[in-house]
KOLZA-804952 format. One record per atom (N, C-alpha, C, O, CB): x negated, y negated, z; atom name. Coordinates in steps of 0.05 Angstrom, whole numbers, plus 5000, padded with zeros to 4 digits. Glycine has a CB too. Layout:
<<X, Y, Z>, CA>
...
***
This chain:
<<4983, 5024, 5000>, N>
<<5000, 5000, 5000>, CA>
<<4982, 4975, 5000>, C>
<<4964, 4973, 5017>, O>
<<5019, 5000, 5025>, CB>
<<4987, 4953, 4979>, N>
<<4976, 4935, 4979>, CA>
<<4990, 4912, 5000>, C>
<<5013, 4906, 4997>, O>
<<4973, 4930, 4953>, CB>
<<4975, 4901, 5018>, N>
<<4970, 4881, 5040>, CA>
<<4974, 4851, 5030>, C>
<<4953, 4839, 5030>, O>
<<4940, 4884, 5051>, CB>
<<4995, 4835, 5020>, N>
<<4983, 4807, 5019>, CA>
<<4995, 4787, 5042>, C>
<<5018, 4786, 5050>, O>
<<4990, 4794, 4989>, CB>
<<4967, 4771, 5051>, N>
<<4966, 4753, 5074>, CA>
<<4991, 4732, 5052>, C>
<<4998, 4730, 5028>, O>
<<4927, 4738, 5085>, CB>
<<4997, 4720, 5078>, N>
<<5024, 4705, 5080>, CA>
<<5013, 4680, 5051>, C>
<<5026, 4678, 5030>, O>
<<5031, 4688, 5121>, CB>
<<4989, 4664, 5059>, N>
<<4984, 4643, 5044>, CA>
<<4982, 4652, 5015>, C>
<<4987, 4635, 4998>, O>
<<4961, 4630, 5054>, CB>
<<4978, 4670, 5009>, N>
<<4969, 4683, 4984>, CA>
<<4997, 4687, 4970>, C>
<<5001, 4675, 4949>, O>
<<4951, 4714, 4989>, CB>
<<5016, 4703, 4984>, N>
<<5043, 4706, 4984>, CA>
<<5059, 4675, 4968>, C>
<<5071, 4672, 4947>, O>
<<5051, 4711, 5019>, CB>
<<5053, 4660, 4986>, N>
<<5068, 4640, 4979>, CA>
<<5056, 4625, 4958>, C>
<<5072, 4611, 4946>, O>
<<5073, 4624, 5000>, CB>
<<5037, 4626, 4953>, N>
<<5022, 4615, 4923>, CA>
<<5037, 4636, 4905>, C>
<<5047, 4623, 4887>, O>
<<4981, 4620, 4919>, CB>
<<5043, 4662, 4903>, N>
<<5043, 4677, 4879>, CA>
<<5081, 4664, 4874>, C>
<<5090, 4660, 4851>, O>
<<5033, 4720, 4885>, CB>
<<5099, 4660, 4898>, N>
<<5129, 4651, 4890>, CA>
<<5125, 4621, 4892>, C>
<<5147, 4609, 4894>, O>
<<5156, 4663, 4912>, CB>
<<5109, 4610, 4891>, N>
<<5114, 4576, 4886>, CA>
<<5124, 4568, 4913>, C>
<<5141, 4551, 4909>, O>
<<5138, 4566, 4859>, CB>
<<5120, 4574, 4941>, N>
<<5141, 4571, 4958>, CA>
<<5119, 4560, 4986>, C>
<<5095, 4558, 4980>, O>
<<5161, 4603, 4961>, CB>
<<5127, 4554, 5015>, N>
<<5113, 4545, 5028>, CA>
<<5097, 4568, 5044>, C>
<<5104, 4590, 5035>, O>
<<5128, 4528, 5040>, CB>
<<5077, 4571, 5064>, N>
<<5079, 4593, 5079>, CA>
<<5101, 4588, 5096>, C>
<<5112, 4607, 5106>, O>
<<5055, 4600, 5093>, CB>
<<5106, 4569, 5099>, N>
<<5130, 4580, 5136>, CA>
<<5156, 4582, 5107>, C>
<<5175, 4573, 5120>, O>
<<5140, 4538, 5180>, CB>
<<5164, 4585, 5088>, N>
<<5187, 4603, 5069>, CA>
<<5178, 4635, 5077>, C>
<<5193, 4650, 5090>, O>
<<5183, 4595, 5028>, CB>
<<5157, 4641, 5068>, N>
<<5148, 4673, 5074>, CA>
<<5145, 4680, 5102>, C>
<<5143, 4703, 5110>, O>
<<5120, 4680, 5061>, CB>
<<5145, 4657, 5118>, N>
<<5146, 4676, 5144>, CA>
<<5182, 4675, 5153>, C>
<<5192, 4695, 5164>, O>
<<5119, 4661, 5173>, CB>
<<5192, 4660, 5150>, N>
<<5225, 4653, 5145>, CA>
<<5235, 4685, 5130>, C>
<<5250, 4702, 5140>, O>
<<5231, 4618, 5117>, CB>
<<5225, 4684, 5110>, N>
<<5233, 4707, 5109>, CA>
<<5235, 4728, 5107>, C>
<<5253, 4741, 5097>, O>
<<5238, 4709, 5107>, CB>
<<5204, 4736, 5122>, N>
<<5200, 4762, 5139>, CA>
<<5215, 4760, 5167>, C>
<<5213, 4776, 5186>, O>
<<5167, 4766, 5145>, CB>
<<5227, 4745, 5167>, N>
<<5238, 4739, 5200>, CA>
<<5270, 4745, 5188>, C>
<<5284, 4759, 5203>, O>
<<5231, 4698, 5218>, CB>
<<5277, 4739, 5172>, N>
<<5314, 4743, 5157>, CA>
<<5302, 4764, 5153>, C>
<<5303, 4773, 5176>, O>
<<5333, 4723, 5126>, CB>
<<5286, 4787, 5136>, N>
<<5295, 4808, 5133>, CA>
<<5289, 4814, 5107>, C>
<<5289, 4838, 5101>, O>
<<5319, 4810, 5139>, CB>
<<5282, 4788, 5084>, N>
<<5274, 4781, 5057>, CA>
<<5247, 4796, 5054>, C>
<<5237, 4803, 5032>, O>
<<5272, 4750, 5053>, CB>
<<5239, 4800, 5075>, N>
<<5199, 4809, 5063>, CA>
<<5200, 4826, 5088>, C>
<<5211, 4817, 5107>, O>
<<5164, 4778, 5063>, CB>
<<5190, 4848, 5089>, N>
<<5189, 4862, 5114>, CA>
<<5158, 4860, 5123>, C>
<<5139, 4865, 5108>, O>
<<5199, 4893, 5111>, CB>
<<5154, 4849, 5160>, N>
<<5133, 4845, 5166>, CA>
<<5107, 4868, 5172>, C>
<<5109, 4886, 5188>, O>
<<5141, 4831, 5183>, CB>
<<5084, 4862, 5158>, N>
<<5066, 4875, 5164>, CA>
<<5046, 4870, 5176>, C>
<<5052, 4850, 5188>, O>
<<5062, 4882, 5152>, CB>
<<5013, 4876, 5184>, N>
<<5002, 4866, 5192>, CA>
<<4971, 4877, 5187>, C>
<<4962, 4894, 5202>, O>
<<5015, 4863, 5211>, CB>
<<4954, 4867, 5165>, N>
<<4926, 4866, 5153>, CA>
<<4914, 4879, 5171>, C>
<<4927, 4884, 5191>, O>
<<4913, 4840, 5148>, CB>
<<4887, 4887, 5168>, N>
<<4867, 4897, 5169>, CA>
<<4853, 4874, 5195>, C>
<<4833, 4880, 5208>, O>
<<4855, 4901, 5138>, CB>
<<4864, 4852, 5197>, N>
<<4859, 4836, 5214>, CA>
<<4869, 4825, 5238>, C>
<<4859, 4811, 5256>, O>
<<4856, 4825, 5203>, CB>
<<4890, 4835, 5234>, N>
<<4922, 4826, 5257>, CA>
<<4938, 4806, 5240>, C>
<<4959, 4801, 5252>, O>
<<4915, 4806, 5294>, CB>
<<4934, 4793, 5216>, N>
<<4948, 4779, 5211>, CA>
<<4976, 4779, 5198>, C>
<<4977, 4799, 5183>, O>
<<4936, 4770, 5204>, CB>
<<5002, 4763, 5197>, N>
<<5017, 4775, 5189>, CA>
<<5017, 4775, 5157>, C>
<<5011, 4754, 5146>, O>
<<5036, 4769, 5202>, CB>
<<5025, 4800, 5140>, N>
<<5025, 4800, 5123>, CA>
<<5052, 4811, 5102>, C>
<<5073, 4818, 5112>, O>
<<5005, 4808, 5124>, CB>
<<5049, 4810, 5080>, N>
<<5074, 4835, 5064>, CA>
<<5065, 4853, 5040>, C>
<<5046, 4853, 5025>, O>
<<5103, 4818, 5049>, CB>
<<5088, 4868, 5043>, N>
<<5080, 4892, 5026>, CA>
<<5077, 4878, 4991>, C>
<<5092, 4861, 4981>, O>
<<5106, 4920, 5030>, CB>
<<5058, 4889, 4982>, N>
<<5049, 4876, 4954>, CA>
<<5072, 4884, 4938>, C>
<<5081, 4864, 4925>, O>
<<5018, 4888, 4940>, CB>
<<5085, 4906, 4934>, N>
<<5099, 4918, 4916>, CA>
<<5130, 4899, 4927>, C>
<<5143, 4885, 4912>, O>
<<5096, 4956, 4918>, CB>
<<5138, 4904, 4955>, N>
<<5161, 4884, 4955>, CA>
<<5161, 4861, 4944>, C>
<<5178, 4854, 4928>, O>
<<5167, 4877, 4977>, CB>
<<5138, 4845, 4953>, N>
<<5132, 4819, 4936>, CA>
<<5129, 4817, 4909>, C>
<<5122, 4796, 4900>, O>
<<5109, 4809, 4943>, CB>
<<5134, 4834, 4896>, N>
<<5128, 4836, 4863>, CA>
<<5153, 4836, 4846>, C>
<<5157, 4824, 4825>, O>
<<5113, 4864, 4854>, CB>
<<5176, 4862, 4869>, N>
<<5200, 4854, 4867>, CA>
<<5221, 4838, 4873>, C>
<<5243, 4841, 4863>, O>
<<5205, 4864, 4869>, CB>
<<5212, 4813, 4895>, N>
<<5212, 4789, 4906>, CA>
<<5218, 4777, 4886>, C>
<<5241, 4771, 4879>, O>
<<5192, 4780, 4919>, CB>
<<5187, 4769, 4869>, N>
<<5185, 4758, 4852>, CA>
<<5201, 4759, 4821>, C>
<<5210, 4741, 4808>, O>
<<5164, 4760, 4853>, CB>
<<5201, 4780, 4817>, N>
<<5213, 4787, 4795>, CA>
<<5247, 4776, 4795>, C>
<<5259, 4763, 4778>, O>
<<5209, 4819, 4793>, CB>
<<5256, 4784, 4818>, N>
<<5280, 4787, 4829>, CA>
<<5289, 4750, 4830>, C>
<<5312, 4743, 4823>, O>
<<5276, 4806, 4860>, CB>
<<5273, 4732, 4837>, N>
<<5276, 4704, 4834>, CA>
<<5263, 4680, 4813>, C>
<<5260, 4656, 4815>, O>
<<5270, 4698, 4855>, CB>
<<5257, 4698, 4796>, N>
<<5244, 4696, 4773>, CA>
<<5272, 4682, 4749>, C>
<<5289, 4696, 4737>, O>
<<5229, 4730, 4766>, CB>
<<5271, 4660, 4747>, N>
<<5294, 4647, 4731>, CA>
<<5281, 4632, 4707>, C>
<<5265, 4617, 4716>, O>
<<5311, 4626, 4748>, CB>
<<5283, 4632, 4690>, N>
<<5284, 4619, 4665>, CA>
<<5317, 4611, 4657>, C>
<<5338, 4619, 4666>, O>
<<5270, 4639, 4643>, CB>
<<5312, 4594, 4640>, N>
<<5337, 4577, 4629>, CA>
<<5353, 4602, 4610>, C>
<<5341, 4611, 4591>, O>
<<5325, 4545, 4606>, CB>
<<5371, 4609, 4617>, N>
<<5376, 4621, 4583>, CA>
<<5370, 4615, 4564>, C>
<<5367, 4591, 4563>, O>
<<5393, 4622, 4573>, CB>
<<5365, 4627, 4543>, N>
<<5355, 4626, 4516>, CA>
<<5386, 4616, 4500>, C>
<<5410, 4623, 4500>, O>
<<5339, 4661, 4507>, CB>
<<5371, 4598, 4487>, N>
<<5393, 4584, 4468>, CA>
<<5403, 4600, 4443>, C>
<<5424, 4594, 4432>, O>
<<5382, 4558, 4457>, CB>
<<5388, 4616, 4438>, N>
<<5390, 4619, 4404>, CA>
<<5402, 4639, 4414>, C>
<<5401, 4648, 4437>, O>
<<5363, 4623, 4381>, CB>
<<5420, 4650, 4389>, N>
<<5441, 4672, 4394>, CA>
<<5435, 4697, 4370>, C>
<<5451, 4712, 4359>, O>
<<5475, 4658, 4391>, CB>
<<5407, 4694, 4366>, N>
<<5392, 4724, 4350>, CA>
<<5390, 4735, 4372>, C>
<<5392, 4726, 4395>, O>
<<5360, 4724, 4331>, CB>
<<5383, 4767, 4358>, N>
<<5379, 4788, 4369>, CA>
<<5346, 4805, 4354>, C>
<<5338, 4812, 4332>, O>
<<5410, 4804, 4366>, CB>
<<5336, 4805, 4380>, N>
<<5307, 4815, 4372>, CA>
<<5303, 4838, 4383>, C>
<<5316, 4848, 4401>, O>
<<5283, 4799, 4380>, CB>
<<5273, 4852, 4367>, N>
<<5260, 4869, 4375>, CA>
<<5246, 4856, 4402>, C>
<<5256, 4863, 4423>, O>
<<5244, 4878, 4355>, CB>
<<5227, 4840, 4403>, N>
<<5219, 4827, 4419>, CA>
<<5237, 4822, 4451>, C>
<<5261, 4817, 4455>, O>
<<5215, 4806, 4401>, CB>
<<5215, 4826, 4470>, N>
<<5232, 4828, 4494>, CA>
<<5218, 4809, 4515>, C>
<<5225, 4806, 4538>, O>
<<5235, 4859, 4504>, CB>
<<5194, 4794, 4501>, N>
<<5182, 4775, 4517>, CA>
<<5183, 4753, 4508>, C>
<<5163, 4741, 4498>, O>
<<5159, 4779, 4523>, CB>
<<5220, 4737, 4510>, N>
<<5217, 4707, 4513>, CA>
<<5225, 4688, 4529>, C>
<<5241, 4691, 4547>, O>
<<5225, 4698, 4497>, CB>
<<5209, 4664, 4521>, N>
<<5203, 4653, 4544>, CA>
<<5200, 4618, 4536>, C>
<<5181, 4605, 4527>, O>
<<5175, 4670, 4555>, CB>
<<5243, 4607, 4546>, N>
<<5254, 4587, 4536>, CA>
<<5241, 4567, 4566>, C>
<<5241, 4571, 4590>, O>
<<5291, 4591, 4529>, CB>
<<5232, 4550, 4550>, N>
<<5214, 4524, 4566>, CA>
<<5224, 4491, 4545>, C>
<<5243, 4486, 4531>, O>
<<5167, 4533, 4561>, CB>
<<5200, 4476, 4554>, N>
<<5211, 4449, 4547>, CA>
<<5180, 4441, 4535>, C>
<<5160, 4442, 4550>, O>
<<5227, 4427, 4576>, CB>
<<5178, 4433, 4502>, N>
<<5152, 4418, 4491>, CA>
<<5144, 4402, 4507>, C>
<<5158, 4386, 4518>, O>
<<5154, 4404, 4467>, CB>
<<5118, 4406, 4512>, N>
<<5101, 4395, 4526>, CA>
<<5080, 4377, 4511>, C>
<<5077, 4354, 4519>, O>
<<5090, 4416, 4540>, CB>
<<5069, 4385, 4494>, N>
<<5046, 4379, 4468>, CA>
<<5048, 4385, 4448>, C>
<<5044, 4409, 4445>, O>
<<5024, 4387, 4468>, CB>
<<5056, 4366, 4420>, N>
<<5035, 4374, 4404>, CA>
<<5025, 4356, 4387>, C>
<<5028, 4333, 4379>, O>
<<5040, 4393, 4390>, CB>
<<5002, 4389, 4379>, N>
<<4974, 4371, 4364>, CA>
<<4977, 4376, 4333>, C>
<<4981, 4399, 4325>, O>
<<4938, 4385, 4375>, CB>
<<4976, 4355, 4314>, N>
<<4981, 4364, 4285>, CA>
<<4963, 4355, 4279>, C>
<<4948, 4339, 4290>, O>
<<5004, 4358, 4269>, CB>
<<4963, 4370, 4246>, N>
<<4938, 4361, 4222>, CA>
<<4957, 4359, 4203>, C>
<<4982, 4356, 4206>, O>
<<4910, 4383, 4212>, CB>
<<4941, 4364, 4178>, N>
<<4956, 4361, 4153>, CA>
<<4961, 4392, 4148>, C>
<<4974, 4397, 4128>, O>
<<4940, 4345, 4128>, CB>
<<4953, 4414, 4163>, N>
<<4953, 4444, 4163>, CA>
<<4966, 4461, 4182>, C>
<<4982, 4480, 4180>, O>
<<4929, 4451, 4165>, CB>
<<4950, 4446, 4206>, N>
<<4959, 4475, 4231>, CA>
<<4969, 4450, 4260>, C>
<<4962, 4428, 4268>, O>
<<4915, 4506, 4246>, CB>
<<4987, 4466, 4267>, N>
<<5004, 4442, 4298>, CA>
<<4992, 4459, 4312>, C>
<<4985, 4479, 4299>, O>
<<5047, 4437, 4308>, CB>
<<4985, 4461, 4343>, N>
<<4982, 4471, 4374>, CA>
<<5009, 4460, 4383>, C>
<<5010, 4436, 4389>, O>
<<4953, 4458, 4393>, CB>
<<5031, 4474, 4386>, N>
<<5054, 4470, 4406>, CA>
<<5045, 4486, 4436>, C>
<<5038, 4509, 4437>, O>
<<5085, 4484, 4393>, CB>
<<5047, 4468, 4456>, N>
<<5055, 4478, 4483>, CA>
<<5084, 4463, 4492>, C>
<<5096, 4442, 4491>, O>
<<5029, 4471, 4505>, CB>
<<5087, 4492, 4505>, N>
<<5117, 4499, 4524>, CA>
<<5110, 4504, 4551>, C>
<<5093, 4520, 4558>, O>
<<5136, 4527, 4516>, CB>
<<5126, 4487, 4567>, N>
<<5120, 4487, 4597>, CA>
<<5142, 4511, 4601>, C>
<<5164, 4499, 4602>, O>
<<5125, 4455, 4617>, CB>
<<5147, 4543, 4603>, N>
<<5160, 4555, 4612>, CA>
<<5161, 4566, 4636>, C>
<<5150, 4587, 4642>, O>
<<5161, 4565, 4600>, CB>
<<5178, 4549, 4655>, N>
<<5177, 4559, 4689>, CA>
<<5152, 4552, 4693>, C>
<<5142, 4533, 4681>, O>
<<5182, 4593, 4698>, CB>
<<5139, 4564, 4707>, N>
<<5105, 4569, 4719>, CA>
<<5087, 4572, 4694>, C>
<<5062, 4568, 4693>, O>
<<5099, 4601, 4741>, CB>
<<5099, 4578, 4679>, N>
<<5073, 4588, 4654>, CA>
<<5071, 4568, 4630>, C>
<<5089, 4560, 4615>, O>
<<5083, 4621, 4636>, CB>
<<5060, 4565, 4629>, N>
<<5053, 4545, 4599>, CA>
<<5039, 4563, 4565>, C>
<<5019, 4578, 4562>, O>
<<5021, 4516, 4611>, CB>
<<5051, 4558, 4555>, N>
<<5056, 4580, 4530>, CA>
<<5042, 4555, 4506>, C>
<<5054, 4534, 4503>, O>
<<5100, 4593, 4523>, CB>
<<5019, 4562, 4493>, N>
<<5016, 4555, 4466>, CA>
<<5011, 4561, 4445>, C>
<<4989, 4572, 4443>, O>
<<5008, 4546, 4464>, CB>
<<5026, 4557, 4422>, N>
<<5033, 4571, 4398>, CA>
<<5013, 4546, 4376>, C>
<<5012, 4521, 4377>, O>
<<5074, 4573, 4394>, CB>
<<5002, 4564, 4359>, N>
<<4999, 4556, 4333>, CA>
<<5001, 4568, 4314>, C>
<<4994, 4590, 4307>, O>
<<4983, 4550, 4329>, CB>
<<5017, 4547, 4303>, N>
<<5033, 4548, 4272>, CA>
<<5021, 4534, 4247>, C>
<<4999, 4523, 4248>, O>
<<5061, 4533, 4275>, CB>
<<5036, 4536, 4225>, N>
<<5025, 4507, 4207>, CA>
<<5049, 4492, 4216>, C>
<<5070, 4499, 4226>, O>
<<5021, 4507, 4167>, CB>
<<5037, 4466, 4208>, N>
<<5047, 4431, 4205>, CA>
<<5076, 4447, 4200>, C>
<<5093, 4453, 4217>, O>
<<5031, 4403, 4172>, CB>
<<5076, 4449, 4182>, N>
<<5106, 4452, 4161>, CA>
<<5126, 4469, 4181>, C>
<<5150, 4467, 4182>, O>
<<5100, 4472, 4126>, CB>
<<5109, 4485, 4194>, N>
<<5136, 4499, 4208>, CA>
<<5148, 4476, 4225>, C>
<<5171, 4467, 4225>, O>
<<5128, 4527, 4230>, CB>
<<5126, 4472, 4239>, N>
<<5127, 4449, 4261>, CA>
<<5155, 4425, 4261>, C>
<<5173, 4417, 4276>, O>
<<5097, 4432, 4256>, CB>
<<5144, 4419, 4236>, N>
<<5166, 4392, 4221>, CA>
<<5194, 4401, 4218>, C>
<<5215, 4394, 4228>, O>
<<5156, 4382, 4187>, CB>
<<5185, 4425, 4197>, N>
<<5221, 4444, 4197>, CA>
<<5239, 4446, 4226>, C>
<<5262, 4440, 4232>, O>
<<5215, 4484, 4190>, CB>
<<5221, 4456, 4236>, N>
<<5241, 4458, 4269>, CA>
<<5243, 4441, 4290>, C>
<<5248, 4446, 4313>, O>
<<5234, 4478, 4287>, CB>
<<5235, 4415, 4275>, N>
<<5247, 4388, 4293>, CA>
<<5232, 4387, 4317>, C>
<<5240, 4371, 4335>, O>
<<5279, 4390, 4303>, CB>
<<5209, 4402, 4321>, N>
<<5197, 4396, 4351>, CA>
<<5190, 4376, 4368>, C>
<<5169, 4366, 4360>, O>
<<5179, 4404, 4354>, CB>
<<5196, 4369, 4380>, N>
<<5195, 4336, 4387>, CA>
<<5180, 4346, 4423>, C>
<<5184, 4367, 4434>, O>
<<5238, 4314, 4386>, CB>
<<5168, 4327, 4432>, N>
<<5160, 4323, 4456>, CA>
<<5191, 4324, 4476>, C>
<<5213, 4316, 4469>, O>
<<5141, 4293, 4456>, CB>
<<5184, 4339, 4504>, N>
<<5214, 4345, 4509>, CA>
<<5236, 4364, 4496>, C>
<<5257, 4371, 4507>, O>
<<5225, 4323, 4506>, CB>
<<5230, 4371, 4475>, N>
<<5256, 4391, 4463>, CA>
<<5262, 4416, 4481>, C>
<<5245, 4422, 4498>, O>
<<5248, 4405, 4430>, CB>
<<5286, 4434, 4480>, N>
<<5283, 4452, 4490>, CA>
<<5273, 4485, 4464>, C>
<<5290, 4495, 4449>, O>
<<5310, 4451, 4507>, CB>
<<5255, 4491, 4466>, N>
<<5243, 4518, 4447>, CA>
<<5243, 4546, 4462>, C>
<<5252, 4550, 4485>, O>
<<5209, 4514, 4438>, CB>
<<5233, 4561, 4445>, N>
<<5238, 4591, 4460>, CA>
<<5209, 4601, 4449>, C>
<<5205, 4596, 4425>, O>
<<5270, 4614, 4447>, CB>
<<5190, 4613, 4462>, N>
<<5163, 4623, 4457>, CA>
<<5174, 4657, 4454>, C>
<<5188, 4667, 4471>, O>
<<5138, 4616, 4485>, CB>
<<5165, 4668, 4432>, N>
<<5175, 4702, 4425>, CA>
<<5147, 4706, 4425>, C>
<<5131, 4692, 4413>, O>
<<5194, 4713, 4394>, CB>
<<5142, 4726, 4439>, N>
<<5113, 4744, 4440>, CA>
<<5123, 4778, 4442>, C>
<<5141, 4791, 4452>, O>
<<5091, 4734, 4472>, CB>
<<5098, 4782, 4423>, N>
<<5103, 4813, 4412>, CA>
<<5075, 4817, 4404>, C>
<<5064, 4813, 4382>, O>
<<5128, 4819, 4385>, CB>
<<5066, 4827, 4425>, N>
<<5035, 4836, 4420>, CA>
<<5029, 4860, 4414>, C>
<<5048, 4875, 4420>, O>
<<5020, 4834, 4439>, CB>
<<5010, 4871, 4405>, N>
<<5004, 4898, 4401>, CA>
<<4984, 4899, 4422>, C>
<<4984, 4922, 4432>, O>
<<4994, 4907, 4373>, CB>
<<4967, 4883, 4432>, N>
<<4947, 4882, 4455>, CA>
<<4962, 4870, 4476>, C>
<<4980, 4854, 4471>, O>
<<4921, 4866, 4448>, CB>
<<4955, 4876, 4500>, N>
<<4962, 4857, 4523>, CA>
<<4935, 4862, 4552>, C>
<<4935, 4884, 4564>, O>
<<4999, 4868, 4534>, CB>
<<4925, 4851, 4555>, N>
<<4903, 4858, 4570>, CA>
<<4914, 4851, 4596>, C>
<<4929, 4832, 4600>, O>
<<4876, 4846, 4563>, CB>
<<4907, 4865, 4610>, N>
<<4921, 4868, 4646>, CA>
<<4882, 4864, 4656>, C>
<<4864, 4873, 4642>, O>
<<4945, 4917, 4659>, CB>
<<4879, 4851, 4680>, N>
<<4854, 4841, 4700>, CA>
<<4869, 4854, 4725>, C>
<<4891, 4862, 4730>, O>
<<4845, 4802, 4703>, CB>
<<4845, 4850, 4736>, N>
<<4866, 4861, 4762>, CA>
<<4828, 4860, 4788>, C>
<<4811, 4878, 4787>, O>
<<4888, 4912, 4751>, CB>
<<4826, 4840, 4802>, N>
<<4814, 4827, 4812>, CA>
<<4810, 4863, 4837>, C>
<<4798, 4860, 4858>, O>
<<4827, 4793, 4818>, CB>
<<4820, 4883, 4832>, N>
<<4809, 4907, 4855>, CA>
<<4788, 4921, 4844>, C>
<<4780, 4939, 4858>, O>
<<4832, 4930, 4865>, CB>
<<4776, 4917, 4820>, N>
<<4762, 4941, 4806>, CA>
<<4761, 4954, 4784>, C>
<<4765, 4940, 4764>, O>
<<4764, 4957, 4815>, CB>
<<4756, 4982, 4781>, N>
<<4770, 4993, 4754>, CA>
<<4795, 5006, 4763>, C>
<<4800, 5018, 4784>, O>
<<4752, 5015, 4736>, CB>
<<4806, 5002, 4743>, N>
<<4836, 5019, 4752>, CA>
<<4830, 5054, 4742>, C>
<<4818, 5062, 4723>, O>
<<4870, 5004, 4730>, CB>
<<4838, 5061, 4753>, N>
<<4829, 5102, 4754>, CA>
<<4857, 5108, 4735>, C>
<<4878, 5096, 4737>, O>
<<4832, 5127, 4799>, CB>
<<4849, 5127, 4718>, N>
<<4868, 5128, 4692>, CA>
<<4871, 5166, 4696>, C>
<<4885, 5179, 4680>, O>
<<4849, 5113, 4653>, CB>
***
């Protein structure tokens, strides 16, 4: 079982520490306690925590995709040439940037502020994971 200290906790939901100790005390995070005495929570609850309060805007567009990773935010930047734009999307916590050409760019009205939808469909996705190697 993975251990995360309270402060760590509350960085990964955007939230205060005395929210995570609030609610290990309601019943929301069940209390544990580190390798140190400190109080802590279970990594895997917290993942479904997270997931579980994890809100994005609905998605505007009313297609239907293969694609199952999108991710509706608000233009943040962009950078044009006479060729290729850099669009960024502030989505929730994550910031998403896409490059396109100019021309798409122009076609779909992107304006600073708009609301867009980032579609990702990778064939790669690389996972880190700050414990080691992961045993396969």
């Amino acid at each position: 079982m993975t251990k995360i200290r309270v402060a760590e906790a509350a960085r990964f939901l955007g939230v205060s520490d005395d929210t995570i100790r609030r609610w290990t005390e309601n019943g929301n995070l069940s209390p544990l306690k580190d390798d140190s005495g400190r109080l802590a929570v279970d990594g895997l609850e917290l993942a479904r925590l997270a997931r579980d309060q994890a809100q994005l805007p609905d998605d505007p567009s009313s297609t239907t995709s293969s694609a199952r990773n999108r991710f509706v935010g608000l233009v943040t930047g962009i950078t044009m040439d006479t060729v290729m734009a850099q669009v960024e999307l502030q989505c929730g916590p994550f910031r998403v940037v896409s490059l396109m050409s100019s021309e798409a760019a122009r076609e779909m009205n992107l304006e600073l502020g708009s609301v867009a939808t980032a579609v990702v469909k990778a064939t790669t996705v690389i996972i880190e994971s700050p414990q080691g190697k992961i045993g396969i």
